[in-house]
VOFIBA-452701 format. One record per atom (N, C-alpha, C): residue in three letters; y, z, x; residue number from 1; atom name. Coordinates in steps of 0.1 Angstrom, whole numbers. Example, Ala and Ser with C-alpha at 12.3 -4.5 7.8 and 13.67 -1.06 7.14 Angstrom:
BEGIN
    r      v      w      u    k   a
  ala    -57     78    132    1   N
  ala    -45     78    123    1  CA
  ala    -33     78    132    1   C
  ser    -22     71    128    2   N
  ser    -11     71    137    2  CA
  ser      0     79    129    2   C
This chain:
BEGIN
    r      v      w      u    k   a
  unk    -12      0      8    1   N
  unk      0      0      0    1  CA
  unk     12      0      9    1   C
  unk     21     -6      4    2   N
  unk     34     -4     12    2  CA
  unk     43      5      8    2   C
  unk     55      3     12    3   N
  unk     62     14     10    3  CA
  unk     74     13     -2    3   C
  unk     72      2    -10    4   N
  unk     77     -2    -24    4  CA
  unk     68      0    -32    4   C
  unk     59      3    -33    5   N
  unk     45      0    -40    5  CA
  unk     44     11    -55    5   C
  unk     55     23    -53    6   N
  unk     52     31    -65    6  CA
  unk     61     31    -71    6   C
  unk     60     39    -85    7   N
  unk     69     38    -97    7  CA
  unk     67     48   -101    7   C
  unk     75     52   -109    8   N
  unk     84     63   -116    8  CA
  unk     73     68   -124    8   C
  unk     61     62   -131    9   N
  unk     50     66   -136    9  CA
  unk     39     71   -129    9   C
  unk     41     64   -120   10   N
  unk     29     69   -109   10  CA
  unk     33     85   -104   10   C
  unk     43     89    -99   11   N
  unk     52     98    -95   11  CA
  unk     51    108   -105   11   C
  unk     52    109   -120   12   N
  unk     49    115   -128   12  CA
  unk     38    118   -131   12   C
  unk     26    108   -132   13   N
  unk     15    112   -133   13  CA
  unk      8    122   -123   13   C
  unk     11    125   -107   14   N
  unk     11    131    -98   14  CA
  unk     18    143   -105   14   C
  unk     30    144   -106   15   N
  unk     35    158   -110   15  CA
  unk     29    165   -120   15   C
  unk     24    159   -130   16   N
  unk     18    164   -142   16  CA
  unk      5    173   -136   16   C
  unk     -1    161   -128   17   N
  unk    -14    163   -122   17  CA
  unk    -15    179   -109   17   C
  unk     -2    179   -104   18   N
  unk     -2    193    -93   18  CA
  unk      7    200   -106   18   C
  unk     13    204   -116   19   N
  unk     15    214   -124   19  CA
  unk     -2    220   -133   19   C
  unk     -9    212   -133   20   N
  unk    -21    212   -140   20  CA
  unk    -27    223   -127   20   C
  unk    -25    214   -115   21   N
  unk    -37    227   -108   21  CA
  unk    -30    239   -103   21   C
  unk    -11    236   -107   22   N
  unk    -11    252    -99   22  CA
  unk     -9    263   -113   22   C
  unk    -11    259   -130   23   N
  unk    -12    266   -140   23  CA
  unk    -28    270   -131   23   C
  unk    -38    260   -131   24   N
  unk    -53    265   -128   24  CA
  unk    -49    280   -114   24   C
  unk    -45    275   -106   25   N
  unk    -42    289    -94   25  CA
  unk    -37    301   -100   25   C
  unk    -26    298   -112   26   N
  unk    -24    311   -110   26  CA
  unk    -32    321   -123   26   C
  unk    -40    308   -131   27   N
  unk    -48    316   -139   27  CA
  unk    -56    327   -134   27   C
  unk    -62    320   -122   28   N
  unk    -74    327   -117   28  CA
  unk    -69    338   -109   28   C
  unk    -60    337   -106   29   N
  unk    -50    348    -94   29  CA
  unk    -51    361   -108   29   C
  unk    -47    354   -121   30   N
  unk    -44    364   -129   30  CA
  unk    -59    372   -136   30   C
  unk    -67    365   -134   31   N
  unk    -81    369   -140   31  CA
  unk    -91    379   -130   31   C
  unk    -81    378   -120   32   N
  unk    -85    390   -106   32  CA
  unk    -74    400   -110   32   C
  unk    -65    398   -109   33   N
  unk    -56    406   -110   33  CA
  unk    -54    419   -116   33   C
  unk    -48    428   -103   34   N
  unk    -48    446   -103   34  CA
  unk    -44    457   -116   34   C
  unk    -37    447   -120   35   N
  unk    -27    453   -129   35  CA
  unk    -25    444   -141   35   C
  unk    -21    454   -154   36   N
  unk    -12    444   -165   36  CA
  unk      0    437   -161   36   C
  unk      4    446   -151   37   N
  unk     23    443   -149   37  CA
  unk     19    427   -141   37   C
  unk      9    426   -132   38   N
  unk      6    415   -120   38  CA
  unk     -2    398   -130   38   C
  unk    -10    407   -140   39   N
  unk    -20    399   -146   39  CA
  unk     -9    390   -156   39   C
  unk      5    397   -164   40   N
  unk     10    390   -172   40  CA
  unk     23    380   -160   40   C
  unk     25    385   -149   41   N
  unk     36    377   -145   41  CA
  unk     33    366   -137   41   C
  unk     17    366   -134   42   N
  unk     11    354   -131   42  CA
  unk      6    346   -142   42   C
  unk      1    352   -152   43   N
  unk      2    339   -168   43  CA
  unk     12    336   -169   43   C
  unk     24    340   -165   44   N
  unk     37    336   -168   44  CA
  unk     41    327   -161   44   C
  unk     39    329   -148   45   N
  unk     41    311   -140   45  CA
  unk     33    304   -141   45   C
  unk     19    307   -148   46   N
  unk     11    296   -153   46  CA
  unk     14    287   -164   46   C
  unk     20    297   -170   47   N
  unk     28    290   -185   47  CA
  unk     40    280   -179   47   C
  unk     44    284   -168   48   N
  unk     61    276   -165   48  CA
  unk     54    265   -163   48   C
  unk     40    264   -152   49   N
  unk     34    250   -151   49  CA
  unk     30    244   -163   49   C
  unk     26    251   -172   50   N
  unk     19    241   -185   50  CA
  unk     39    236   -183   50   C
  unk     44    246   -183   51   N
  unk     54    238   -195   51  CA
  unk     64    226   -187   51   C
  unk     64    229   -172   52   N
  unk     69    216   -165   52  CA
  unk     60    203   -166   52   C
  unk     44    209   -168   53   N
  unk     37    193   -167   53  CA
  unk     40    186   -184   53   C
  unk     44    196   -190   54   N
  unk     46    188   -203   54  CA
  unk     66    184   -206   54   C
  unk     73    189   -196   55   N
  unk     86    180   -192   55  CA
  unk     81    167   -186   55   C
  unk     72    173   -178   56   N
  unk     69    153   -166   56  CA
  unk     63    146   -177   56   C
  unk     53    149   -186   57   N
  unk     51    143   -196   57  CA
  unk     57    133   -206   57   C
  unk     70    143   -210   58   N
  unk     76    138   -217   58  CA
  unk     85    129   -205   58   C
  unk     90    132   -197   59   N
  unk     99    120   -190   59  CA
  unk     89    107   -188   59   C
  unk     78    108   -188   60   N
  unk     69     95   -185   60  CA
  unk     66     84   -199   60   C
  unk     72     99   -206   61   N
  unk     70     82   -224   61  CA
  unk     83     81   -227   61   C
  unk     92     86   -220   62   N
  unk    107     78   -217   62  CA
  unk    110     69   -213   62   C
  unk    102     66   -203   63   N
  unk    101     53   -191   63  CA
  unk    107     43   -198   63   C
  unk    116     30   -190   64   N
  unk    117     23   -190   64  CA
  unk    108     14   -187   64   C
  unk    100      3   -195   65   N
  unk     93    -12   -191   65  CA
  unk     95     -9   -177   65   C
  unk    106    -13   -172   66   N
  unk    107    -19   -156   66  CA
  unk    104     -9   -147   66   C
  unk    105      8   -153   67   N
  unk    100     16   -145   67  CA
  unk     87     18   -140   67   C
  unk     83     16   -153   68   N
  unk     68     16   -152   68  CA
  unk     55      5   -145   68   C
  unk     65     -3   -141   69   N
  unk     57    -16   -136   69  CA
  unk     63    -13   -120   69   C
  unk     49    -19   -115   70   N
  unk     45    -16   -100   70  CA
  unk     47    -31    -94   70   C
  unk     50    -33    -82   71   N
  unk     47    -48    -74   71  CA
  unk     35    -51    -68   71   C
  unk     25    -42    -71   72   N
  unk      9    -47    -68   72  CA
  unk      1    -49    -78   72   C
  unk     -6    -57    -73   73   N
  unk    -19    -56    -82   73  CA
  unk    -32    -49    -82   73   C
  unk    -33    -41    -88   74   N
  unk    -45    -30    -83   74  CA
  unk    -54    -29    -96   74   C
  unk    -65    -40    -95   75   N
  unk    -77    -43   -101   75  CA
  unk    -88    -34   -106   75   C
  unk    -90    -27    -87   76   N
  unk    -97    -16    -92   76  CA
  unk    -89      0    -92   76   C
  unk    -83      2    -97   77   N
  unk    -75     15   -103   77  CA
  unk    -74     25    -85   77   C
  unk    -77     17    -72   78   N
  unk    -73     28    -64   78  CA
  unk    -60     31    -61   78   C
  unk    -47     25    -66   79   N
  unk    -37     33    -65   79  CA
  unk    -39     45    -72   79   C
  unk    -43     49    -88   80   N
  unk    -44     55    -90   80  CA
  unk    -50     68    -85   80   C
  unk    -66     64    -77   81   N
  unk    -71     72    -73   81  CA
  unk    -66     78    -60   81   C
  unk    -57     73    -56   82   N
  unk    -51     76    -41   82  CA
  unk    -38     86    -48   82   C
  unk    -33     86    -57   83   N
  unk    -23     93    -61   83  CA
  unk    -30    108    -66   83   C
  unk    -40    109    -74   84   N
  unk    -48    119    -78   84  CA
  unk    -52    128    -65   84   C
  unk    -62    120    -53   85   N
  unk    -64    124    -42   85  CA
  unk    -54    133    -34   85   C
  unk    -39    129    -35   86   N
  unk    -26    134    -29   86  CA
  unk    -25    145    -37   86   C
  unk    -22    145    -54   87   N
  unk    -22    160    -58   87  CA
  unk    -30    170    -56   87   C
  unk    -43    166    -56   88   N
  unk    -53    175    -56   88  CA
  unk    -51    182    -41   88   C
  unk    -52    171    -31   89   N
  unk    -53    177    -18   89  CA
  unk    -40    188    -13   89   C
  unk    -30    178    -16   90   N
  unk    -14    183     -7   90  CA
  unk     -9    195    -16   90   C
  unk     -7    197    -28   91   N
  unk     -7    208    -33   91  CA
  unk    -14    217    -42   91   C
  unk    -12    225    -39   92   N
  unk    -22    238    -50   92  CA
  unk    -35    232    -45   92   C
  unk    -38    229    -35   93   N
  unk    -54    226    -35   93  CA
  unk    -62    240    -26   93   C
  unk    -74    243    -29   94   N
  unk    -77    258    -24   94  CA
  unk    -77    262    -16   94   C
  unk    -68    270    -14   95   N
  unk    -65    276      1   95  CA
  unk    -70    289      1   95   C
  unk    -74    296     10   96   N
  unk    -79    311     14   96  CA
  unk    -66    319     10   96   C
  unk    -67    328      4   97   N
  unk    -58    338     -3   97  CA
  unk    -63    348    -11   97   C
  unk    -54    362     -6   98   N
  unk    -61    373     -9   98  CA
  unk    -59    376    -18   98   C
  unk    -67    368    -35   99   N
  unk    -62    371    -48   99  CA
  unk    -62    385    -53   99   C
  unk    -64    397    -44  100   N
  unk    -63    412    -50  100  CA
  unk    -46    415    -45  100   C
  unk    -44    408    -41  101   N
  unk    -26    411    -34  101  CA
  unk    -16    407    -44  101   C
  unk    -10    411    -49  102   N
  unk      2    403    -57  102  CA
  unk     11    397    -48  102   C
  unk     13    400    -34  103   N
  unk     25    400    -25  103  CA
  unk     18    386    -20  103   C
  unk      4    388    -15  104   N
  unk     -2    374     -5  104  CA
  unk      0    366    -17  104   C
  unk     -5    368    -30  105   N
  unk     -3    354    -40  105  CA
  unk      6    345    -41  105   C
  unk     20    357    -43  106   N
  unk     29    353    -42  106  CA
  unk     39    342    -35  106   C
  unk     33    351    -23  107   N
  unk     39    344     -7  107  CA
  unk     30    332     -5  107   C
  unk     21    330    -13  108   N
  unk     12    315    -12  108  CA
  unk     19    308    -22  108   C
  unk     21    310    -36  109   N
  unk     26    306    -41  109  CA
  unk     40    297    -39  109   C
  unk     48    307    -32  110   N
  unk     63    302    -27  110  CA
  unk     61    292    -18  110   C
  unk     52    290     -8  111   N
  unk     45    278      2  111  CA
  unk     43    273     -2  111   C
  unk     35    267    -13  112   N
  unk     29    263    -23  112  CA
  unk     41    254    -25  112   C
  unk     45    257    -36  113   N
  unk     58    251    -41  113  CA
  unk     73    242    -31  113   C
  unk     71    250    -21  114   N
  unk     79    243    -12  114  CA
  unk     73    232     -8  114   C
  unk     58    232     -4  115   N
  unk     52    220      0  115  CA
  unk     53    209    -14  115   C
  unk     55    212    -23  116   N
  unk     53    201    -38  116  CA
  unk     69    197    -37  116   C
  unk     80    206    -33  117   N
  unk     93    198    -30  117  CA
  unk     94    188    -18  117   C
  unk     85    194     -7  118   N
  unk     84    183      4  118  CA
  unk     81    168      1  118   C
  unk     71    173     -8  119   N
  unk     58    158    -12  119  CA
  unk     68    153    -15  119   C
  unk     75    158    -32  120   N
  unk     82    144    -42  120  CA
  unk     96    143    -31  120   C
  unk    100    149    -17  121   N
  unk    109    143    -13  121  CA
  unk    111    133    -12  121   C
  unk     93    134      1  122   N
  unk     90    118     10  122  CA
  unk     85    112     -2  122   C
  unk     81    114    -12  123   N
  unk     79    104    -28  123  CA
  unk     89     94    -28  123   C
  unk     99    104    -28  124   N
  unk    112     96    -34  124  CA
  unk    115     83    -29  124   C
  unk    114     87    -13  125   N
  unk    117     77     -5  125  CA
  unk    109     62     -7  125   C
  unk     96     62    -13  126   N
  unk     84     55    -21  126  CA
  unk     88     45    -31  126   C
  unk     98     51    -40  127   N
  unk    103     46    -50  127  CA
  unk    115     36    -49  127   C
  unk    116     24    -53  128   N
  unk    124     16    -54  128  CA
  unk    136     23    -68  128   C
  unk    148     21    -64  129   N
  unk    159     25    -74  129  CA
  unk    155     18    -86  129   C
  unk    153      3    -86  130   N
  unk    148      0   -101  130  CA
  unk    133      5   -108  130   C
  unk    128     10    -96  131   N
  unk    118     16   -105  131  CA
  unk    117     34   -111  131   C
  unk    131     39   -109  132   N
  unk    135     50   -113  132  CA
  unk    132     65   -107  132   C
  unk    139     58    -89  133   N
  unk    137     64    -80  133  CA
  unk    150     76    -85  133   C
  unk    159     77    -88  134   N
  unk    167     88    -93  134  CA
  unk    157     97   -101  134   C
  unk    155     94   -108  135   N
  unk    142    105   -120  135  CA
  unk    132    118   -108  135   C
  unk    136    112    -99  136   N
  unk    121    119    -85  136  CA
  unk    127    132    -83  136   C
  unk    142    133    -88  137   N
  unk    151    141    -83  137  CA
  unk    149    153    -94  137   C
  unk    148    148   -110  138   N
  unk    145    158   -122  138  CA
  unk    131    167   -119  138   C
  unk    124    157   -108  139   N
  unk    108    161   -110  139  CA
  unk    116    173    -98  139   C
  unk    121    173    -87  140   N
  unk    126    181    -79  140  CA
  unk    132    188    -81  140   C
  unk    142    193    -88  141   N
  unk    149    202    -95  141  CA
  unk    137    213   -105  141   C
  unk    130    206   -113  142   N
  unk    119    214   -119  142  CA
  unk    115    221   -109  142   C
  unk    106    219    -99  143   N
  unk    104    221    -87  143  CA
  unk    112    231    -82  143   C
  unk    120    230    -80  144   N
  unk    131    241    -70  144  CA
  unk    131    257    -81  144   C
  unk    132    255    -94  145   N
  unk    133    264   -101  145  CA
  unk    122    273   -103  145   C
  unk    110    271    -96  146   N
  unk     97    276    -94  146  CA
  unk     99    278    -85  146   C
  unk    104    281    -69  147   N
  unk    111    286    -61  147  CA
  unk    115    297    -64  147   C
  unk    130    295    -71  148   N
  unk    140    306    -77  148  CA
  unk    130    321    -82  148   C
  unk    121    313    -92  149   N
  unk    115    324   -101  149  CA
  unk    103    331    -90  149   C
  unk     97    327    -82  150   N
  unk     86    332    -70  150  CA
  unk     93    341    -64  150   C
  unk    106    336    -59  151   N
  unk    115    344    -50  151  CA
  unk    117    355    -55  151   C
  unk    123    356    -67  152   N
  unk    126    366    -80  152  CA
  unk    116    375    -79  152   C
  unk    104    370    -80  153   N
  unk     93    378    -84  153  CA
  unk     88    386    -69  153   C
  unk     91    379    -58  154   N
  unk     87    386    -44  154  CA
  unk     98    400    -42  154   C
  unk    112    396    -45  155   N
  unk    120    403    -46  155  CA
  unk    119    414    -56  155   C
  unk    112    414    -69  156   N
  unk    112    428    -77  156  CA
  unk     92    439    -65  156   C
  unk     84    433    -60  157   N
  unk     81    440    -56  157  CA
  unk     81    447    -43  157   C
  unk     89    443    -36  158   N
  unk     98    451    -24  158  CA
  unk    106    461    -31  158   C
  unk    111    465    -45  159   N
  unk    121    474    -47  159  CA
  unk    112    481    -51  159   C
């Protein structure tokens, strides 16, 4: 593939696809989990993932025709599968973590997330402007606000 090759749907389909597995991470974080106080504030950013993969969702039946169209032809569906490959692997994919820690979760979590801002950066750069290379930026902003809230949450257990 080259380096024009993706589109604004492909890019979303990815996003949908790494909010799906980090709602999965932090279920399980939460089904170990020490406490009520630990067990509901990790269903809680599992919920923020359901609810950003169902934003990327809805921005992907917004699309534009021209967004949505790619300059390859790919017969047998391995772009697709090469984009699935990248979510699964590069973020939320299973890392060793000491799910009895709220703090190590955490602090994986916030890694976590920064690496999913990295990804849709160099994404971006992927995207041709007519194929709705600005939008890469909504998926990043989502992103960043899962940050904010980790941080939040690292910071009330230090006090």
């Amino acid at each position: 593939m080259g380096y024009d090759d993706f589109n604004m749907e492909e890019i979303l389909s990815i996003a949908e696809r790494i909010e799906r597995n980090g709602a999965d991470f932090y279920r399980e974080a939460a089904a170990g989990a020490s406490s009520d106080v630990a067990r509901r504030t990790l269903e809680e950013l599992a919920g923020m993932e359901d609810q950003h993969e169902q934003t990327f969702s809805g921005m992907k039946a917004e699309l534009t025709e021209k967004e949505r169209q790619s300059d390859i032809f790919d017969m047998d569906n391995e772009a697709a599968e090469y984009m699935k490959a990248l979510a699964d692997r590069r973020v939320f994919h299973k890392r060793e973590v000491d799910m009895t820690s709220m703090k190590a979760i955490l602090t994986e979590a916030l890694a976590i997330e920064k690496d999913s801002i990295a990804f849709y950066r160099g994404m971006r750069n992927l995207v041709p402007s007519k194929r709705g290379k600005d939008k890469v930026d909504n998926v990043i902003k989502e992103e960043m606000s899962h940050v904010v809230t980790i941080t939040e949450k690292l910071g009330e257990l230090d006090e």
